[in-house]
Structure formats: structure tokens, C-alpha cells
mmJSON file of the N, C-alpha and C atoms, coordinates in Angstrom:
{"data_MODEL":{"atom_site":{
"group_PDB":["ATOM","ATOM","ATOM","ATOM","ATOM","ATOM","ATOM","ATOM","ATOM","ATOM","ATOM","ATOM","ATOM","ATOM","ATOM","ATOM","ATOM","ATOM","ATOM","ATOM","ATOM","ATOM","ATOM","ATOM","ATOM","ATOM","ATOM","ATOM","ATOM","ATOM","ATOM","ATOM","ATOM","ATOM","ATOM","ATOM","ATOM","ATOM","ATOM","ATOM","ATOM","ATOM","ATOM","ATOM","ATOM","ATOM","ATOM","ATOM","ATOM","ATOM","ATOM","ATOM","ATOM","ATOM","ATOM","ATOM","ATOM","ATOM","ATOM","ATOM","ATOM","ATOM","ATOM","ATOM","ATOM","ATOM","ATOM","ATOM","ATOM","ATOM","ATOM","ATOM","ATOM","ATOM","ATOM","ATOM","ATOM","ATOM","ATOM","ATOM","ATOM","ATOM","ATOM","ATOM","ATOM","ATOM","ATOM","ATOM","ATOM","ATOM","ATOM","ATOM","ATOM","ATOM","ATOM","ATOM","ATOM","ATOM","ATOM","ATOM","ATOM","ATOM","ATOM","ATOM","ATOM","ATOM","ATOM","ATOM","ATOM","ATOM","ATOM","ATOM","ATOM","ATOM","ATOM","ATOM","ATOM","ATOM","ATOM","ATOM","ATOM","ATOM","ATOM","ATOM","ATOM","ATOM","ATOM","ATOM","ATOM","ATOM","ATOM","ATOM","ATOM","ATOM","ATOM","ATOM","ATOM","ATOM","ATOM","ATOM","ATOM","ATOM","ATOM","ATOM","ATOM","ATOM","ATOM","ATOM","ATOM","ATOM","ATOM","ATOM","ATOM","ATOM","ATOM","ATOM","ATOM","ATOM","ATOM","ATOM","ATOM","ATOM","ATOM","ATOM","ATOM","ATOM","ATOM","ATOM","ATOM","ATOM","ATOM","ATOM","ATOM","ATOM","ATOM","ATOM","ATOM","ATOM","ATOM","ATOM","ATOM","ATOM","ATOM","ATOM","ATOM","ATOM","ATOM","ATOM","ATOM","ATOM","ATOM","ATOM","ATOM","ATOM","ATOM","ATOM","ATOM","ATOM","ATOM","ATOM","ATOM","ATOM","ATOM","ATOM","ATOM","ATOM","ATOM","ATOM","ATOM","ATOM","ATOM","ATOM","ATOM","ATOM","ATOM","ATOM","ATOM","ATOM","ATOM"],
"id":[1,2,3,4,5,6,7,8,9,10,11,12,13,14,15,16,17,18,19,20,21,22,23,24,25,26,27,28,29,30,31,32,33,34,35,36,37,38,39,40,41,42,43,44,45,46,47,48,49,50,51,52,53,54,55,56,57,58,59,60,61,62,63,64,65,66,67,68,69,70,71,72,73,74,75,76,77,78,79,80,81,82,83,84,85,86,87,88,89,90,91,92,93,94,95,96,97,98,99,100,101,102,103,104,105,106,107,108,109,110,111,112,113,114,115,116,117,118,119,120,121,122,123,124,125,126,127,128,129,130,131,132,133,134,135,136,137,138,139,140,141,142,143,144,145,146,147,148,149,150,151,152,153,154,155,156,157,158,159,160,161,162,163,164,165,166,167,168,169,170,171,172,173,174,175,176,177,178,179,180,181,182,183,184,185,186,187,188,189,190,191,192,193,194,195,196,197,198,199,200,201,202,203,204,205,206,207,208,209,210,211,212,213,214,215,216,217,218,219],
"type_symbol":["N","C","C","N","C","C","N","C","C","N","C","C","N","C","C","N","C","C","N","C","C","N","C","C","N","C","C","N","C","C","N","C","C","N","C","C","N","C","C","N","C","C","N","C","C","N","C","C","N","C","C","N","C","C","N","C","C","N","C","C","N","C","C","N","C","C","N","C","C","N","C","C","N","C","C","N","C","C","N","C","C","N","C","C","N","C","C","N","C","C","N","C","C","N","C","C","N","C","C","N","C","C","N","C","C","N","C","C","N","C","C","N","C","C","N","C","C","N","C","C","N","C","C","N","C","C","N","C","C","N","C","C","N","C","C","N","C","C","N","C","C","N","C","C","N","C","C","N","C","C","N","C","C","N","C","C","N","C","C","N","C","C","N","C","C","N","C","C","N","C","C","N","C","C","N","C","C","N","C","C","N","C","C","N","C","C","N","C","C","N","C","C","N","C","C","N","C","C","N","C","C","N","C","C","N","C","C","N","C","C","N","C","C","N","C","C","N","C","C"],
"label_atom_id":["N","CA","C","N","CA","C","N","CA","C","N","CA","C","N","CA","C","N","CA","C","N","CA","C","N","CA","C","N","CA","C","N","CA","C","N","CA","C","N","CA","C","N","CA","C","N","CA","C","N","CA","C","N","CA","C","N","CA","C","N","CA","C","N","CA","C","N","CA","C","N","CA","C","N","CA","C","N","CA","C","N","CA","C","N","CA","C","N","CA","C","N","CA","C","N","CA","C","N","CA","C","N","CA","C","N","CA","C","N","CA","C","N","CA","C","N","CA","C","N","CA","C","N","CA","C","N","CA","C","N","CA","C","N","CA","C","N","CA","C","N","CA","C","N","CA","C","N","CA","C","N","CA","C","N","CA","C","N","CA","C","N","CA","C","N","CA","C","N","CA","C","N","CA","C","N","CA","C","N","CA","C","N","CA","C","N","CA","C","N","CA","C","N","CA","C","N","CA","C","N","CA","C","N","CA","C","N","CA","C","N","CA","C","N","CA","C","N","CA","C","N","CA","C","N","CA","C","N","CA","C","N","CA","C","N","CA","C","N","CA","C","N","CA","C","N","CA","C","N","CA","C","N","CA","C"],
"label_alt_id":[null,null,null,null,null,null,null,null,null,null,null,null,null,null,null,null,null,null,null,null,null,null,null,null,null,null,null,null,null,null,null,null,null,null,null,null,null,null,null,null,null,null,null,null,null,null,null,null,null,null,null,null,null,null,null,null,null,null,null,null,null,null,null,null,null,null,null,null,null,null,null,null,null,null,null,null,null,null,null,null,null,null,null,null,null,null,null,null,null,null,null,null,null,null,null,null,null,null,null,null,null,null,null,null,null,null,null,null,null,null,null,null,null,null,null,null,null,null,null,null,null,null,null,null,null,null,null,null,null,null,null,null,null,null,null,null,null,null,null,null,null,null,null,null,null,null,null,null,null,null,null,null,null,null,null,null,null,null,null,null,null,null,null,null,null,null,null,null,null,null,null,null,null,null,null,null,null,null,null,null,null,null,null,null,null,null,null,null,null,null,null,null,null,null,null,null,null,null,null,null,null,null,null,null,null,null,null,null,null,null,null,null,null,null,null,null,null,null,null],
"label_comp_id":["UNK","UNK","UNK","UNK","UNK","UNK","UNK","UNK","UNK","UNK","UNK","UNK","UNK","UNK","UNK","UNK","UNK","UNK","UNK","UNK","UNK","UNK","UNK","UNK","UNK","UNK","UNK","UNK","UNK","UNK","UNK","UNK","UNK","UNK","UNK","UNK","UNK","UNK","UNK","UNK","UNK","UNK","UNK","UNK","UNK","UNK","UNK","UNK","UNK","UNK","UNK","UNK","UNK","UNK","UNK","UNK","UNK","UNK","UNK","UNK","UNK","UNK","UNK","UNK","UNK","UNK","UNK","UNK","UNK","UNK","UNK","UNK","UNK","UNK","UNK","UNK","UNK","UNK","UNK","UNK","UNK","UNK","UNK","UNK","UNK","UNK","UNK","UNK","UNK","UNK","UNK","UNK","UNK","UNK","UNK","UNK","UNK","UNK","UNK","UNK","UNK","UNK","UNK","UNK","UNK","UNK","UNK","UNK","UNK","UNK","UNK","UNK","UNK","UNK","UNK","UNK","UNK","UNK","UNK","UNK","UNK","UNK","UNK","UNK","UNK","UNK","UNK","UNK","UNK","UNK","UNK","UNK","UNK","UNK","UNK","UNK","UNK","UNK","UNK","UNK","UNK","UNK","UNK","UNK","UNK","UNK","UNK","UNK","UNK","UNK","UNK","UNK","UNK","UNK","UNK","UNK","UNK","UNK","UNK","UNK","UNK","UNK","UNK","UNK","UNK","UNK","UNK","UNK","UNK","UNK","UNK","UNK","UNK","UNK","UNK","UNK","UNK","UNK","UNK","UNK","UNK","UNK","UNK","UNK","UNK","UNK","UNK","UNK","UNK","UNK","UNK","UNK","UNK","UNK","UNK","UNK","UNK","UNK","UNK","UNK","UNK","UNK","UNK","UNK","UNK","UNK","UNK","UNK","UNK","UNK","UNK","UNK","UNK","UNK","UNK","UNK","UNK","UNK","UNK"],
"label_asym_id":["A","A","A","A","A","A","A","A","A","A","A","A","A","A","A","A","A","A","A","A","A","A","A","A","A","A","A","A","A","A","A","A","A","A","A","A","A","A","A","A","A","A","A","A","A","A","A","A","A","A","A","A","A","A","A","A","A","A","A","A","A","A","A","A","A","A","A","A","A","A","A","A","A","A","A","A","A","A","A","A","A","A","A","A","A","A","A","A","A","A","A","A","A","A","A","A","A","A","A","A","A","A","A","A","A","A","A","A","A","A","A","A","A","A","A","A","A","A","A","A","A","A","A","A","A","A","A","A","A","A","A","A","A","A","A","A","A","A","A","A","A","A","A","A","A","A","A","A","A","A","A","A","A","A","A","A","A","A","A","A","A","A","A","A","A","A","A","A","A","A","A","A","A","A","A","A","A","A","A","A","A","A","A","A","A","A","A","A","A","A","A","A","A","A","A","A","A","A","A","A","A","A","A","A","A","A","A","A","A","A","A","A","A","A","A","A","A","A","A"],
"label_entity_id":["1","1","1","1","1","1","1","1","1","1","1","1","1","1","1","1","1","1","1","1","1","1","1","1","1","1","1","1","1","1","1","1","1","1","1","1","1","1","1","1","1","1","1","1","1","1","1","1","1","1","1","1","1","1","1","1","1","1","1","1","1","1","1","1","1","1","1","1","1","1","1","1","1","1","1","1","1","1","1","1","1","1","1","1","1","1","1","1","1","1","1","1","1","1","1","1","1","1","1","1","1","1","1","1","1","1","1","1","1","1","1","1","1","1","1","1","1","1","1","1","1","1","1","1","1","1","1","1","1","1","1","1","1","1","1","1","1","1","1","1","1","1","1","1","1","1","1","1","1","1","1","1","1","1","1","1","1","1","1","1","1","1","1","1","1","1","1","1","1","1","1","1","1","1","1","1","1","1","1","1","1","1","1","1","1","1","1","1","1","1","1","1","1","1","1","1","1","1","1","1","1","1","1","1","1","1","1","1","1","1","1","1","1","1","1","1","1","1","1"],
"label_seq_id":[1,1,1,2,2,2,3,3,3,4,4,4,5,5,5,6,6,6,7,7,7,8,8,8,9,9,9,10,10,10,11,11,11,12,12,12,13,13,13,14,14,14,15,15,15,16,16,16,17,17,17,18,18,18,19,19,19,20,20,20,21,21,21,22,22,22,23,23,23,24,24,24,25,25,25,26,26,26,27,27,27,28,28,28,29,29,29,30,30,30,31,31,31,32,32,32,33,33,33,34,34,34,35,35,35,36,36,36,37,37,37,38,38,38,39,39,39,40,40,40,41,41,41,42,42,42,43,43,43,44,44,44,45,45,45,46,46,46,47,47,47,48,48,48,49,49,49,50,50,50,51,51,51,52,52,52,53,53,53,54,54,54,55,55,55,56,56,56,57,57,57,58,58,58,59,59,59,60,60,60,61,61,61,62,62,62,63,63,63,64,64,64,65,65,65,66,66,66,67,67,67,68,68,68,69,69,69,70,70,70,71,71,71,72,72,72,73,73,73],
"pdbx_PDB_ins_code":[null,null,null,null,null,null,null,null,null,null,null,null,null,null,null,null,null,null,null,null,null,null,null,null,null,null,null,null,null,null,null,null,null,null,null,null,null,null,null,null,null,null,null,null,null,null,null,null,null,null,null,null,null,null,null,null,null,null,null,null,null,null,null,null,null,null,null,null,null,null,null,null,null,null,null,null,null,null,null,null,null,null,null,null,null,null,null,null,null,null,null,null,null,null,null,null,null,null,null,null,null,null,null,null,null,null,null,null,null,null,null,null,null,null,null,null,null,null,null,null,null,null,null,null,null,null,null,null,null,null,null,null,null,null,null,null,null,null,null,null,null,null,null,null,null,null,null,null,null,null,null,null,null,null,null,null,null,null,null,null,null,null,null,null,null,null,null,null,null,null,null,null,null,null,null,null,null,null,null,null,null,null,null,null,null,null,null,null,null,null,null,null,null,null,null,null,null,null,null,null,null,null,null,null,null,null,null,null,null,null,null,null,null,null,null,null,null,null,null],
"Cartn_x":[3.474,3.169,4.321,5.517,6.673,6.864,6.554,6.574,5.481,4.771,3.276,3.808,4.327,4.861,5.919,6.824,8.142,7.357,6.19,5.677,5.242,4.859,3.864,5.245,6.171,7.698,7.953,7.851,7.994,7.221,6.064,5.222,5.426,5.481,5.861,7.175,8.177,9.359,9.106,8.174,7.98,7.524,6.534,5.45,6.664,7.232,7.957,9.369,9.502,10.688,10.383,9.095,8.505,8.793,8.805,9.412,10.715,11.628,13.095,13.013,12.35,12.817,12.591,12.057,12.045,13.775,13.89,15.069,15.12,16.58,17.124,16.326,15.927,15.574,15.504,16.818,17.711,17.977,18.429,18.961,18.342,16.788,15.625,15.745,16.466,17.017,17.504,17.963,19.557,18.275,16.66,16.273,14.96,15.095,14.111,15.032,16.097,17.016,16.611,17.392,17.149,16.053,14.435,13.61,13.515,13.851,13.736,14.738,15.976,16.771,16.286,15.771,14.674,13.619,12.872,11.962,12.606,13.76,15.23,14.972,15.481,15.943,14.734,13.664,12.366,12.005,12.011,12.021,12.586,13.625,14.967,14.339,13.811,13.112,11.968,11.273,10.227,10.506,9.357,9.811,9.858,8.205,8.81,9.982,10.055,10.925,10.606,8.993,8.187,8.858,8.711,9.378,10.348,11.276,12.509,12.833,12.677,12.322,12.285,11.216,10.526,11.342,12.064,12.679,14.135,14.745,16.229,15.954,15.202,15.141,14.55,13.868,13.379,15.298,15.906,17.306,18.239,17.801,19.148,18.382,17.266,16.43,16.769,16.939,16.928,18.342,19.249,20.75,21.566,20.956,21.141,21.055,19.713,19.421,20.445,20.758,21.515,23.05,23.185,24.733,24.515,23.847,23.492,23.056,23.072,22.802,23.979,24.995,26.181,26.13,24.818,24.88,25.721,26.009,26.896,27.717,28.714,30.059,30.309],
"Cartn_y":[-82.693,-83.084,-83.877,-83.678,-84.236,-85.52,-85.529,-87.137,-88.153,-87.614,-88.149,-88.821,-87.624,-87.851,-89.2,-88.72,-89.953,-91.656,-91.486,-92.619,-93.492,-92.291,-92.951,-93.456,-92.958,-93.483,-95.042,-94.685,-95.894,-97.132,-97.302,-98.439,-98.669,-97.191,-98.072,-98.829,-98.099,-99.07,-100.905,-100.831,-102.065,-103.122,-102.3,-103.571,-103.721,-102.871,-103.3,-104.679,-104.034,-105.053,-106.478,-106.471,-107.849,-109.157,-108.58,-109.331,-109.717,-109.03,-109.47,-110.323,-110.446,-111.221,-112.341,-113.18,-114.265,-114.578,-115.744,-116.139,-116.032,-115.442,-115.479,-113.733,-113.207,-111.765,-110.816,-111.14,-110.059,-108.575,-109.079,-107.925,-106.677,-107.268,-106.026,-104.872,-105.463,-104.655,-103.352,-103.738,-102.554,-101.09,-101.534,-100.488,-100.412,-100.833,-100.183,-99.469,-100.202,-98.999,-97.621,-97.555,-95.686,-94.939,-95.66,-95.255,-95.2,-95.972,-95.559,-94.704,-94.679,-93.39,-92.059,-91.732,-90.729,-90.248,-91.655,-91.246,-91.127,-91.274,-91.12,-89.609,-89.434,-87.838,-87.053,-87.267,-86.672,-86.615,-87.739,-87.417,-86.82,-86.935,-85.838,-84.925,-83.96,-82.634,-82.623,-83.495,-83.282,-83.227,-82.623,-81.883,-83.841,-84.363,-85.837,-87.103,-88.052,-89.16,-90.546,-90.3,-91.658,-91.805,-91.267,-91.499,-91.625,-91.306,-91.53,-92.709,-93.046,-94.299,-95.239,-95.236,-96.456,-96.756,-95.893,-96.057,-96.049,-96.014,-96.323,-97.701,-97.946,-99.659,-100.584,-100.022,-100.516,-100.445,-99.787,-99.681,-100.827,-100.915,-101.534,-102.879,-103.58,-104.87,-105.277,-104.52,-104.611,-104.71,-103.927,-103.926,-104.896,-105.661,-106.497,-108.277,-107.897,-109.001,-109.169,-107.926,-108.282,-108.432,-108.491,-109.25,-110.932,-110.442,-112.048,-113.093,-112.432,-112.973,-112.917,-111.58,-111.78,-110.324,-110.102,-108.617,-107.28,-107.244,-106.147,-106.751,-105.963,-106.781,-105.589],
"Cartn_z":[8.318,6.96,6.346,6.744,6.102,6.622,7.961,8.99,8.051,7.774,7.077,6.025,4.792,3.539,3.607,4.728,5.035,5.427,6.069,6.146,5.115,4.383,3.155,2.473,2.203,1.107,1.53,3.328,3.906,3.727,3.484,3.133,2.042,1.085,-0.498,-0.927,0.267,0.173,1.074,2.299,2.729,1.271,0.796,-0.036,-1.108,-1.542,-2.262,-2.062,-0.947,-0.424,0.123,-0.596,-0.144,-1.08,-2.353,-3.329,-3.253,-2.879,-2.693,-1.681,-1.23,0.087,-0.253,-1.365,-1.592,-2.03,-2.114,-2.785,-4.146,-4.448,-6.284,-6.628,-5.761,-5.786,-5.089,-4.501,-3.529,-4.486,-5.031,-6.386,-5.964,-5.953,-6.184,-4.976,-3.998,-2.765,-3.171,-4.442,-5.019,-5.642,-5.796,-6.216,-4.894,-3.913,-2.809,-1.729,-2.062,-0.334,-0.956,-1.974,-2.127,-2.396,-2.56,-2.024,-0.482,0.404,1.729,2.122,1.455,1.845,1.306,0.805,0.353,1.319,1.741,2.684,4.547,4.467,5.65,5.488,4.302,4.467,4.165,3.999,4.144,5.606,6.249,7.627,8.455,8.015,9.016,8.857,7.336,7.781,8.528,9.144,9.647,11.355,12.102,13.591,14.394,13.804,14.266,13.857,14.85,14.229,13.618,13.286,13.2,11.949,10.699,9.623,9.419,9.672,9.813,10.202,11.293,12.04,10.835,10.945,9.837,8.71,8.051,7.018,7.66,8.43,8.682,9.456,9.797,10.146,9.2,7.762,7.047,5.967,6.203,5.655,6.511,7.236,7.737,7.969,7.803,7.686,5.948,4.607,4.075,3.151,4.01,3.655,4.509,5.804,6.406,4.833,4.405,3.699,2.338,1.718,1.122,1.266,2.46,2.942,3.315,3.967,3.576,2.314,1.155,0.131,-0.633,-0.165,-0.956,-1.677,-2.011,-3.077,-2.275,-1.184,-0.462,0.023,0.225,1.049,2.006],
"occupancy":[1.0,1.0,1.0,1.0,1.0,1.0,1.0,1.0,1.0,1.0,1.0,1.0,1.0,1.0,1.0,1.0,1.0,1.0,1.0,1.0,1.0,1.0,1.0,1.0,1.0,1.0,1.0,1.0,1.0,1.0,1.0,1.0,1.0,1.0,1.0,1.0,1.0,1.0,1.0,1.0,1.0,1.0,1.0,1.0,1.0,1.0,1.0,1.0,1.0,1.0,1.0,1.0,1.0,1.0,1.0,1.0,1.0,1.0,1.0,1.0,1.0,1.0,1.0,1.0,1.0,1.0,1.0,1.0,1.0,1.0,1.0,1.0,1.0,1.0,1.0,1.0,1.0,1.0,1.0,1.0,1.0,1.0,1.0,1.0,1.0,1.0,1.0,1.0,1.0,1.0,1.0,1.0,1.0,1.0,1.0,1.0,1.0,1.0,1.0,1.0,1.0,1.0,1.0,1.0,1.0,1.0,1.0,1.0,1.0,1.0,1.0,1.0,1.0,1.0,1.0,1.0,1.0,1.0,1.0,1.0,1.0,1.0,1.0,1.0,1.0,1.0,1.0,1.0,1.0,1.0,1.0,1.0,1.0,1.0,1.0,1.0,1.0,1.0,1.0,1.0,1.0,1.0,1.0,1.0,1.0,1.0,1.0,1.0,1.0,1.0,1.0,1.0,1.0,1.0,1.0,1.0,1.0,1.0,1.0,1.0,1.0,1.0,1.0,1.0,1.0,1.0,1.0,1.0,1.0,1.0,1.0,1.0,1.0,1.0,1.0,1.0,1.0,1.0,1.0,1.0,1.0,1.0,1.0,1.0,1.0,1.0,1.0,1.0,1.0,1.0,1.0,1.0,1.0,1.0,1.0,1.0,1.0,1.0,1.0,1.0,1.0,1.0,1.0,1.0,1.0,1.0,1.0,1.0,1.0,1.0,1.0,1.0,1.0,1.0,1.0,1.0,1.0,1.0,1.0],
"B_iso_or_equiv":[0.0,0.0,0.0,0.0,0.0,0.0,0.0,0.0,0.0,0.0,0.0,0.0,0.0,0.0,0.0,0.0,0.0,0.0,0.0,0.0,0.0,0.0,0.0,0.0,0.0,0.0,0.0,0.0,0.0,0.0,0.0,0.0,0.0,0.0,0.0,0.0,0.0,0.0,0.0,0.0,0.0,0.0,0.0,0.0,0.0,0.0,0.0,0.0,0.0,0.0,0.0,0.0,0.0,0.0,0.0,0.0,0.0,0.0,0.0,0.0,0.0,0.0,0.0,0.0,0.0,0.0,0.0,0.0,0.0,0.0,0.0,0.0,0.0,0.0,0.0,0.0,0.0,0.0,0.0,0.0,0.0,0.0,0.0,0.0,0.0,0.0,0.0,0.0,0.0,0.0,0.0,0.0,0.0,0.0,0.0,0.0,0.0,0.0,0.0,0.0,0.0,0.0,0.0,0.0,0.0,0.0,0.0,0.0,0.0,0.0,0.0,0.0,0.0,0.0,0.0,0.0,0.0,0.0,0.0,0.0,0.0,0.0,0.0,0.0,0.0,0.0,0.0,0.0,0.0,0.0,0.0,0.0,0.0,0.0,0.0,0.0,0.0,0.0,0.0,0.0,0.0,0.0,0.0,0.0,0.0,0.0,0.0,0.0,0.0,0.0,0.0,0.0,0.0,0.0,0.0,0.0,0.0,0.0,0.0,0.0,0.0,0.0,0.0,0.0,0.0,0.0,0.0,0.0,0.0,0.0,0.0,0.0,0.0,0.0,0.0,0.0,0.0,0.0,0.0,0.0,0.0,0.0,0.0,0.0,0.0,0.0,0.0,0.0,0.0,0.0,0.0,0.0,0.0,0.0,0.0,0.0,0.0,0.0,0.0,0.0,0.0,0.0,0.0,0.0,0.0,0.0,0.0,0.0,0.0,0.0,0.0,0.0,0.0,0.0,0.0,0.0,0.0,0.0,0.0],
"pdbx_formal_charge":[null,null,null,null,null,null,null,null,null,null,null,null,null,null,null,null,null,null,null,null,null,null,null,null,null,null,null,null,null,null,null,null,null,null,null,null,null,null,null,null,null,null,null,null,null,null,null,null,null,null,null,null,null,null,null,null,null,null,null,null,null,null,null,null,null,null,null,null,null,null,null,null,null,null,null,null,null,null,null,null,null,null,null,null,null,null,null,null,null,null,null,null,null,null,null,null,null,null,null,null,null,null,null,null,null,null,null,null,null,null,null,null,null,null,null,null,null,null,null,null,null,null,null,null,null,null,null,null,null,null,null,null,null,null,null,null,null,null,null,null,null,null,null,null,null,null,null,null,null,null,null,null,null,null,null,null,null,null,null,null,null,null,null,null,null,null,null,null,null,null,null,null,null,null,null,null,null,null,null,null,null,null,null,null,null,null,null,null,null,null,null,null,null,null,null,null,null,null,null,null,null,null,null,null,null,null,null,null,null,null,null,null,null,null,null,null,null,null,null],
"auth_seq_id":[1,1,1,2,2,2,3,3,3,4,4,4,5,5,5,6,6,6,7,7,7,8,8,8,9,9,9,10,10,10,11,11,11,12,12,12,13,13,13,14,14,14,15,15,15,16,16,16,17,17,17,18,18,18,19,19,19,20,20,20,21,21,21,22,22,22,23,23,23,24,24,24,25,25,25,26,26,26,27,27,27,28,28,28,29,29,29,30,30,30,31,31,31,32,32,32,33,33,33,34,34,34,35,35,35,36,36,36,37,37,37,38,38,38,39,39,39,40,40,40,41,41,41,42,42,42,43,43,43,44,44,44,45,45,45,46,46,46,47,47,47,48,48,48,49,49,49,50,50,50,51,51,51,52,52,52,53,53,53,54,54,54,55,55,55,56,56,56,57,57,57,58,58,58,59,59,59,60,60,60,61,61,61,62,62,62,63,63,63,64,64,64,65,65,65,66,66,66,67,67,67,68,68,68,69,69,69,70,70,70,71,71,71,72,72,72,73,73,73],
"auth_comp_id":["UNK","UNK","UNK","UNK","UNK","UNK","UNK","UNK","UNK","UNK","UNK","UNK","UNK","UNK","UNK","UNK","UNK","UNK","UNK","UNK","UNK","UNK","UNK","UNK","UNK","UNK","UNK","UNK","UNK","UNK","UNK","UNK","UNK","UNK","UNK","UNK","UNK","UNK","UNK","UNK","UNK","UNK","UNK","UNK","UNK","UNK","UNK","UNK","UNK","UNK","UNK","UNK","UNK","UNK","UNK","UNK","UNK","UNK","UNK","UNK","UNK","UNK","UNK","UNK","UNK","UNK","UNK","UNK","UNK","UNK","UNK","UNK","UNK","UNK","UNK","UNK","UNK","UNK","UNK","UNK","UNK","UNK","UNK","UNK","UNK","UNK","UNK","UNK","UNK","UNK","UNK","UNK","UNK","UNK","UNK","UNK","UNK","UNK","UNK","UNK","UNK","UNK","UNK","UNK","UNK","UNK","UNK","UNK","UNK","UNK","UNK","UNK","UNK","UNK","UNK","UNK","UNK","UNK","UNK","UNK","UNK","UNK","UNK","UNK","UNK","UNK","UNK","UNK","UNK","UNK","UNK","UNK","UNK","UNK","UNK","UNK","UNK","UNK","UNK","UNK","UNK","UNK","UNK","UNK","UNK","UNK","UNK","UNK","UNK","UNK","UNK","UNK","UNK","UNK","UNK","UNK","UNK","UNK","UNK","UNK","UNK","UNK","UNK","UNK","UNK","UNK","UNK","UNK","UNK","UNK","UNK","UNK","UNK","UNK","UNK","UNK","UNK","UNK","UNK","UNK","UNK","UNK","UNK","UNK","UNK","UNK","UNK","UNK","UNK","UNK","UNK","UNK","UNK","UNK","UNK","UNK","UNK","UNK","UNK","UNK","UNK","UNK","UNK","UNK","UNK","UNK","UNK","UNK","UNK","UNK","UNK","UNK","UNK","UNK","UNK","UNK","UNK","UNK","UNK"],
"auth_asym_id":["A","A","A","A","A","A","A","A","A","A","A","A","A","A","A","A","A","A","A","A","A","A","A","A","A","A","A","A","A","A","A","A","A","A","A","A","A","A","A","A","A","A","A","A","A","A","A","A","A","A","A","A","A","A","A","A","A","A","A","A","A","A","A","A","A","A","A","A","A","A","A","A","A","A","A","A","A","A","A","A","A","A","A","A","A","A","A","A","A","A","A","A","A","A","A","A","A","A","A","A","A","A","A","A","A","A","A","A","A","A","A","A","A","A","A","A","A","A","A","A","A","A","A","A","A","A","A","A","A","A","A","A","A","A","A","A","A","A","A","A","A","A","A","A","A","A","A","A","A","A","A","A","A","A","A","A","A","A","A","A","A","A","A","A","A","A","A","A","A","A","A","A","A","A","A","A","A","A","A","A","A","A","A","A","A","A","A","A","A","A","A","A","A","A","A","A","A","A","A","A","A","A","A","A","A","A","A","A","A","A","A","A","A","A","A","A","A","A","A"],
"auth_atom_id":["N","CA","C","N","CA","C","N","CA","C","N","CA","C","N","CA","C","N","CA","C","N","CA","C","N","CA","C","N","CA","C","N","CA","C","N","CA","C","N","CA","C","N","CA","C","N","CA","C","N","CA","C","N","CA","C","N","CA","C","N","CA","C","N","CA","C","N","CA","C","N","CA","C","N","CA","C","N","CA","C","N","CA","C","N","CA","C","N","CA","C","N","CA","C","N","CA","C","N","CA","C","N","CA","C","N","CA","C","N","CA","C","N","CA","C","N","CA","C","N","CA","C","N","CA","C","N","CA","C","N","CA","C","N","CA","C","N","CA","C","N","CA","C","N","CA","C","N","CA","C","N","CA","C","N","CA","C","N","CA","C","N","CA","C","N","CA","C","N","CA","C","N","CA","C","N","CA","C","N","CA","C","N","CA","C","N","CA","C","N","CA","C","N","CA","C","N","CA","C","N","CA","C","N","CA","C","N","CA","C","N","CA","C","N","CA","C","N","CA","C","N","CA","C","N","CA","C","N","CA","C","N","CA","C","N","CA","C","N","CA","C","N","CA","C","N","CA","C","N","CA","C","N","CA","C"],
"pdbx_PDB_model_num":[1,1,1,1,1,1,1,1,1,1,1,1,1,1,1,1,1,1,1,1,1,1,1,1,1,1,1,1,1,1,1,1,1,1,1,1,1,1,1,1,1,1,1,1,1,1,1,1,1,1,1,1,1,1,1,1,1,1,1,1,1,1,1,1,1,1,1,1,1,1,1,1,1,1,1,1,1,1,1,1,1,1,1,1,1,1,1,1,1,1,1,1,1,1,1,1,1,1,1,1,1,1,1,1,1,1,1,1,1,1,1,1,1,1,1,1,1,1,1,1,1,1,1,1,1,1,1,1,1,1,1,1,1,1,1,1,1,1,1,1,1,1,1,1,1,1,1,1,1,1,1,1,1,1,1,1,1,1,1,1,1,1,1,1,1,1,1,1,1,1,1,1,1,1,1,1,1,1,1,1,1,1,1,1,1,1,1,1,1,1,1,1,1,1,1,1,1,1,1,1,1,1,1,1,1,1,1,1,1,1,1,1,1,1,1,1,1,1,1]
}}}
């Protein structure tokens, strides 16, 4: 149930992170990582790793982008 729950965090952090990804709205990065770190540590409690998964590569696709834009150093 928690793998489930972590998935679902996970799509709402994808659709969301769809908007930043345009240019001049990187920014918006700064309020979807910590929804997927949420759905990170929702998954860790769960017995599977699908969620988890999904959201630590949906973290590091997304914290990747904002180094490249400059917003992280």
C-alpha cells in the first residue's frame, strides 16, 4: 500500500515538473523536489522499491536540471 501511495506522489511530482522544464521556469523545481522527496521517503517504508525508484530518479532528473540552469550550485 505504501509502494502504491509512493507512486501516486510520484506522478504528481512528474506532471508537475513538467512545467519547469520549459525555460525561465526552473525555479518551479525548488517546489516539486520536496514533493518527490516525500514520496522517497514514503517508499523507503514500503517492502517494495518501485516507488522509491521512481521518485529518486525523478530527484536526481530534476536536481540535475536545476544545475544546469544555475538555480543549485
Amino acid at each position: 500500500m505504501l509502494n502504491l501511495f509512493s507512486i501516486v506522489i510520484g506522478v504528481v511530482a512528474l506532471l508537475l515538473g513538467i512545467v519547469p522544464f520549459l525555460p525561465f521556469f526552473a525555479w518551479g523545481y525548488w517546489f516539486v523536489i520536496p514533493i518527490a522527496i516525500v514520496g522517497a521517503a514514503v517508499g523507503a517504508l514500503s517492502s517494495r522499491n518501485g516507488g522509491r525508484n521512481l521518485n529518486l530518479i525523478l530527484i536526481l532528473i530534476f536536481g540535475l536540471r536545476l544545475m544546469l540552469g544555475g538555480g543549485l550550485i
